[in-house]
N, CA, C and O atoms as CSV, one atom per row, in Angstrom:
chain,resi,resn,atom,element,x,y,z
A,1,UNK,N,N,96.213,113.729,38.972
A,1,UNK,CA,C,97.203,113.302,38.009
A,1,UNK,C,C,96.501,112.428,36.978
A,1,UNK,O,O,95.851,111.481,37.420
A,2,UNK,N,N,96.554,112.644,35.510
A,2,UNK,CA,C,95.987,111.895,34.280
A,2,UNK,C,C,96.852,111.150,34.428
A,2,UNK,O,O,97.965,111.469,34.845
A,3,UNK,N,N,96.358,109.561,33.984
A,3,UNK,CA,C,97.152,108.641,33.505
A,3,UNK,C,C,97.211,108.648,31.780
A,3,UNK,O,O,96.465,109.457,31.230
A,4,UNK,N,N,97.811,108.038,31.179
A,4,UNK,CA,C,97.588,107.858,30.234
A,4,UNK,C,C,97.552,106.094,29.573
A,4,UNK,O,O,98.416,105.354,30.044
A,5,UNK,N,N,96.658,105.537,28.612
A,5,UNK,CA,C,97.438,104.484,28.541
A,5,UNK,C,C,97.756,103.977,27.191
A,5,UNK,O,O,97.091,104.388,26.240
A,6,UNK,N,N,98.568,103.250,27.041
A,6,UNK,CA,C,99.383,103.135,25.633
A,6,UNK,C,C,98.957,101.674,25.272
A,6,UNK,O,O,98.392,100.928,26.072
A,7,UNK,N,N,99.366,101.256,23.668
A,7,UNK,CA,C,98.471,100.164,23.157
A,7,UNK,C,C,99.918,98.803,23.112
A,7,UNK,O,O,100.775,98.760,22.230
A,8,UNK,N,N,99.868,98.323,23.705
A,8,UNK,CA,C,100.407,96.906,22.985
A,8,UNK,C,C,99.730,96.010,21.927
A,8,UNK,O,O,98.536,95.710,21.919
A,9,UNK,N,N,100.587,95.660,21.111
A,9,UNK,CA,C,100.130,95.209,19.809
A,9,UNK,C,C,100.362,93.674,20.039
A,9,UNK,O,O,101.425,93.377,20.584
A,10,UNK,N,N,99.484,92.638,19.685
A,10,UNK,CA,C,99.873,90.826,19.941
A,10,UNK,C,C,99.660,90.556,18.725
A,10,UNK,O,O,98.909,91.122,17.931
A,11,UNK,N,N,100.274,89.754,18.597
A,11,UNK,CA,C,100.114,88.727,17.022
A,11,UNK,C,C,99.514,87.675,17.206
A,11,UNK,O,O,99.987,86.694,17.781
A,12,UNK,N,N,98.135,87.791,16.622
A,12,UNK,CA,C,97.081,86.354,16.652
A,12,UNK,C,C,97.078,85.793,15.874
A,12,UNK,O,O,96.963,86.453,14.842
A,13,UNK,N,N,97.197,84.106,15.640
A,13,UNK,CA,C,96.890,83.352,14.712
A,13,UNK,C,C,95.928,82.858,14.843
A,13,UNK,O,O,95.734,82.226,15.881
A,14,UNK,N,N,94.999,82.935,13.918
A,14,UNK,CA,C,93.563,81.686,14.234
A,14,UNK,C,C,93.899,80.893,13.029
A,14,UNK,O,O,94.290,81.284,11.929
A,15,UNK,N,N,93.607,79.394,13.578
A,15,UNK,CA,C,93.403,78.199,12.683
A,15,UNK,C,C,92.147,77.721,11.851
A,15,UNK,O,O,91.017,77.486,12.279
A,16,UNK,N,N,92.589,77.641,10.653
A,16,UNK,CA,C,91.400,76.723,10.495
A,16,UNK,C,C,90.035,75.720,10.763
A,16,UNK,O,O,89.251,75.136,10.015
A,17,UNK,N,N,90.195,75.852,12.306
A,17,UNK,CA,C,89.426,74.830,12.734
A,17,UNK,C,C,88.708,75.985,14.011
A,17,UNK,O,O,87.777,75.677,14.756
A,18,UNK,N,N,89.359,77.212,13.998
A,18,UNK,CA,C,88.290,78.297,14.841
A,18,UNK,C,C,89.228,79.001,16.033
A,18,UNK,O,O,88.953,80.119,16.470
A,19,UNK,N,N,90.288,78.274,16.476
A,19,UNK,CA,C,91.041,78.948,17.485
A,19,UNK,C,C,92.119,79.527,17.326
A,19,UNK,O,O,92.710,79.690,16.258
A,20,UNK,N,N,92.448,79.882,18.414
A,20,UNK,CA,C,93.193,81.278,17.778
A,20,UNK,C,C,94.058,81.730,19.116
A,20,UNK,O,O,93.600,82.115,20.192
A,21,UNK,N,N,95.299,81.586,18.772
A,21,UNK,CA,C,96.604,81.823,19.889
A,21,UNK,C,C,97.182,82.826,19.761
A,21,UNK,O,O,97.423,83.101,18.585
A,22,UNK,N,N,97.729,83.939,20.925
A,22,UNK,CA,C,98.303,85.144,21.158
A,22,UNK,C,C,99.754,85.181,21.325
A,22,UNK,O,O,99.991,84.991,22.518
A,23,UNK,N,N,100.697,85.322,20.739
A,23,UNK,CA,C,101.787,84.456,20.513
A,23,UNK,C,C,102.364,85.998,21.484
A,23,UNK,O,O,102.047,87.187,21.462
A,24,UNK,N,N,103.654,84.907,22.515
A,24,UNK,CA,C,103.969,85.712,23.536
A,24,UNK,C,C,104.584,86.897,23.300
A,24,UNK,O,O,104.708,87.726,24.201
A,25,UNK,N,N,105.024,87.096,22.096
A,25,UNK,CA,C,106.087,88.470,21.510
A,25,UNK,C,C,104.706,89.768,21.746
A,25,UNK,O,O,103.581,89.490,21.333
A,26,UNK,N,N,104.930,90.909,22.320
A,26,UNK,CA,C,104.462,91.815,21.543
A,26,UNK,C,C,104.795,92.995,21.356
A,26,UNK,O,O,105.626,93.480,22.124
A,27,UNK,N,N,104.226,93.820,20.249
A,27,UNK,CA,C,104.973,95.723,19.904
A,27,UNK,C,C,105.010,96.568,20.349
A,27,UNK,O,O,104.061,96.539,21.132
A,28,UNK,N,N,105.527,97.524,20.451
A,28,UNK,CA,C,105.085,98.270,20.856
A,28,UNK,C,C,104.282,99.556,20.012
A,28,UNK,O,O,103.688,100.567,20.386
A,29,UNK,N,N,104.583,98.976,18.735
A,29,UNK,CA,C,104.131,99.932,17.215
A,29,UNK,C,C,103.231,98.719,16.509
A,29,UNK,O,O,103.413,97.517,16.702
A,30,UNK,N,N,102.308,99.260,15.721
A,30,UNK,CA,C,101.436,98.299,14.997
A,30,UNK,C,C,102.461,98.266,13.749
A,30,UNK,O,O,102.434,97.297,12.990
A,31,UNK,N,N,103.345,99.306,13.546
A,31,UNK,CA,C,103.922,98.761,12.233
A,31,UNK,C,C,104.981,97.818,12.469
A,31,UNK,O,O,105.635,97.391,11.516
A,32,UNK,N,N,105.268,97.363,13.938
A,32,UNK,CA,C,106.286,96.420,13.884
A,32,UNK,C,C,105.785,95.245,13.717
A,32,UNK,O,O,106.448,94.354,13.186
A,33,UNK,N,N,104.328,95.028,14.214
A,33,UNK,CA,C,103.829,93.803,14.481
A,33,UNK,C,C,103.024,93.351,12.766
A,33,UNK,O,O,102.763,92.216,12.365
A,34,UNK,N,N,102.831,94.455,12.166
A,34,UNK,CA,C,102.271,94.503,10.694
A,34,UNK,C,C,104.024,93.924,9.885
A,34,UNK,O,O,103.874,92.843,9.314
A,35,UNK,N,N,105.246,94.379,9.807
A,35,UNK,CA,C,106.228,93.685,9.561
A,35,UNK,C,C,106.095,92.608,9.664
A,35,UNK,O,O,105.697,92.023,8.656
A,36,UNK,N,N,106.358,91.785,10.931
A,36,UNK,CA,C,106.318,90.450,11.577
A,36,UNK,C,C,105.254,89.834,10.599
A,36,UNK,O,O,105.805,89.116,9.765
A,37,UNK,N,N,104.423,89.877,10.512
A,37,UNK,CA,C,103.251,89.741,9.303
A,37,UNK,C,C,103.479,89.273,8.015
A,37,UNK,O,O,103.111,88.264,7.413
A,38,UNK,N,N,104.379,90.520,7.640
A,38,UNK,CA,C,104.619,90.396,6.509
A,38,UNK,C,C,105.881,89.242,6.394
A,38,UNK,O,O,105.890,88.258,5.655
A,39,UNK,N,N,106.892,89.654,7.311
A,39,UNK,CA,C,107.899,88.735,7.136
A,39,UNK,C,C,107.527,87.040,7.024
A,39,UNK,O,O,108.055,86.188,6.311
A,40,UNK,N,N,106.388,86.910,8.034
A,40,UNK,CA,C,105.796,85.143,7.619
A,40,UNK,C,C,104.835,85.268,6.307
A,40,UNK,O,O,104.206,84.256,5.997
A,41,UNK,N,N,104.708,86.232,5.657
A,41,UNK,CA,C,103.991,86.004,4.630
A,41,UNK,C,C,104.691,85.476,3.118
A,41,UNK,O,O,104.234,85.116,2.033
A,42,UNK,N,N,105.865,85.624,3.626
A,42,UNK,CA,C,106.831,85.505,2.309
A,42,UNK,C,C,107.156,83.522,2.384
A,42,UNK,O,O,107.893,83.069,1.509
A,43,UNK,N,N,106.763,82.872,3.081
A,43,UNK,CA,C,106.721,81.941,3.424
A,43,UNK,C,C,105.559,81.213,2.680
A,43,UNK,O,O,104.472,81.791,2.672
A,44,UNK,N,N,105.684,79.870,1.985
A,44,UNK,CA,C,103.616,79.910,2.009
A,44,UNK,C,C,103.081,79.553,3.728
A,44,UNK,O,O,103.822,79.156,4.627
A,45,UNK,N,N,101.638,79.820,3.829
A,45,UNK,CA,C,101.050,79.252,5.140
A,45,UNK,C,C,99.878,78.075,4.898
A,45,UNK,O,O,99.006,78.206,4.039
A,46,UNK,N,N,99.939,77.389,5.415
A,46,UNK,CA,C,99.035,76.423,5.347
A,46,UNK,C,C,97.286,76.905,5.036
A,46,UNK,O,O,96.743,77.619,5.879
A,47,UNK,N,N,96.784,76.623,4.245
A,47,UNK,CA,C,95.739,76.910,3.805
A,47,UNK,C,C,94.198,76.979,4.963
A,47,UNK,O,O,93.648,75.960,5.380
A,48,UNK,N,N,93.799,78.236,5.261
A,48,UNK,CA,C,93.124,78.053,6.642
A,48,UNK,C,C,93.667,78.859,7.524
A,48,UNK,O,O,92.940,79.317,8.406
A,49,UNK,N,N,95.245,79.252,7.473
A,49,UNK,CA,C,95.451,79.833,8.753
A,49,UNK,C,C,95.799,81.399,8.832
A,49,UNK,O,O,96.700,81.539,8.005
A,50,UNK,N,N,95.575,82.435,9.320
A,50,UNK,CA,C,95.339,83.561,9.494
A,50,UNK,C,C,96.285,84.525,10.702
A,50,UNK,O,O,96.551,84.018,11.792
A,51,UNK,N,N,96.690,85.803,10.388
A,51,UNK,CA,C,97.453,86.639,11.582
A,51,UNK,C,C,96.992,87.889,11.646
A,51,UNK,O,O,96.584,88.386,10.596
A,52,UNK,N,N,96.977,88.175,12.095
A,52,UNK,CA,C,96.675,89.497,12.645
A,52,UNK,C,C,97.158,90.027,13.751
A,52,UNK,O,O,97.801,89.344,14.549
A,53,UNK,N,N,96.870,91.511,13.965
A,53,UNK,CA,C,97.475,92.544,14.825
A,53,UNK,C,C,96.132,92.949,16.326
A,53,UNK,O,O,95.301,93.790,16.667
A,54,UNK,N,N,96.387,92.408,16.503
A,54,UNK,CA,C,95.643,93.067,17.908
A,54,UNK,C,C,95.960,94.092,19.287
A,54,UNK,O,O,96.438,93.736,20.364
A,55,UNK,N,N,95.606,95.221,18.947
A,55,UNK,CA,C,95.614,95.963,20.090
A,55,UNK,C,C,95.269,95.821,21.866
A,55,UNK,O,O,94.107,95.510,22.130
A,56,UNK,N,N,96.064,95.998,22.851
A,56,UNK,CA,C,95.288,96.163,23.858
A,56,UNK,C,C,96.121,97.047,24.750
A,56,UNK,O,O,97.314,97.313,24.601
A,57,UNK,N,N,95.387,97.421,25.610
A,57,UNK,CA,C,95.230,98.517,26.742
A,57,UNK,C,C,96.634,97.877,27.693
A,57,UNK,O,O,96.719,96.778,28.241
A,58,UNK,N,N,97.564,98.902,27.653
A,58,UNK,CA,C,98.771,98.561,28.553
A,58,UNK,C,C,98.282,98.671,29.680
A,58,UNK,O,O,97.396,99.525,29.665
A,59,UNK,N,N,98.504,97.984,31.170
A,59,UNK,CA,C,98.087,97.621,32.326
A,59,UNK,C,C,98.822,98.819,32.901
A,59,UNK,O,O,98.279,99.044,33.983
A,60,UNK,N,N,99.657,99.567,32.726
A,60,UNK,CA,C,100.895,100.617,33.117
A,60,UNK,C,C,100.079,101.914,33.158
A,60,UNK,O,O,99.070,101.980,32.456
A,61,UNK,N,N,100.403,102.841,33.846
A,61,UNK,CA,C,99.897,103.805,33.948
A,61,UNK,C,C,101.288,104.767,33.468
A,61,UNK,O,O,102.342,104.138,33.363
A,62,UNK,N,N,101.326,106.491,33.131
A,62,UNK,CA,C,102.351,106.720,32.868
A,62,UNK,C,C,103.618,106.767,33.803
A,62,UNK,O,O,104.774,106.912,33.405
A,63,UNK,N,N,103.263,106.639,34.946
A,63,UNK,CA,C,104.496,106.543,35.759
A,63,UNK,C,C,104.861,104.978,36.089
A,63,UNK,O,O,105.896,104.692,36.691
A,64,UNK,N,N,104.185,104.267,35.768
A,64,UNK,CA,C,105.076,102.601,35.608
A,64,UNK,C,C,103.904,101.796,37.046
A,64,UNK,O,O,103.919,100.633,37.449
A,65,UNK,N,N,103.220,102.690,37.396
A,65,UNK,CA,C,102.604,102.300,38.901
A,65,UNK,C,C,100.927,100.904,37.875
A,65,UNK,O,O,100.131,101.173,36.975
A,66,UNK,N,N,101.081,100.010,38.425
A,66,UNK,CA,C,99.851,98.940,37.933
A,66,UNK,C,C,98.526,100.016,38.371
A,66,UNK,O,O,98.691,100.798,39.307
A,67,UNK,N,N,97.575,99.987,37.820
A,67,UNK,CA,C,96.605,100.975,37.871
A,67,UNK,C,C,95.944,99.436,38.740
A,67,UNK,O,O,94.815,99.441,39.230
């Protein structure tokens, strides 16, 4: 049986000063998490601070079983 595995998307902020937090929400589409993005962009942000979309490897296999 193939597993397959699918991408969760996290929203990272890194600070100005080098670190950088994975904020607990995440997508299941990069264009939702690219929205979210945009929606704090309409905001100003403090000068220094940064977001982005990060991909990673769902822990799920396709039948829901933890690999």
């Amino acid at each position: 049986m193939a597993s397959t595995a699918a991408l969760i998307w996290y929203l990272v902020i890194a600070g100005p000063q080098g670190g950088m937090v994975a904020l607990p929400s995440t997508f299941d589409k990069r264009e939702q998490c690219i929205a979210a993005i945009t929606e704090y962009q309409k905001q100003p942000a403090p000068t220094g601070w940064s977001m982005q979309c990060i991909p990673s490897a769902s822990p799920f296999t396709e039948n829901g079983a933890a690999e």
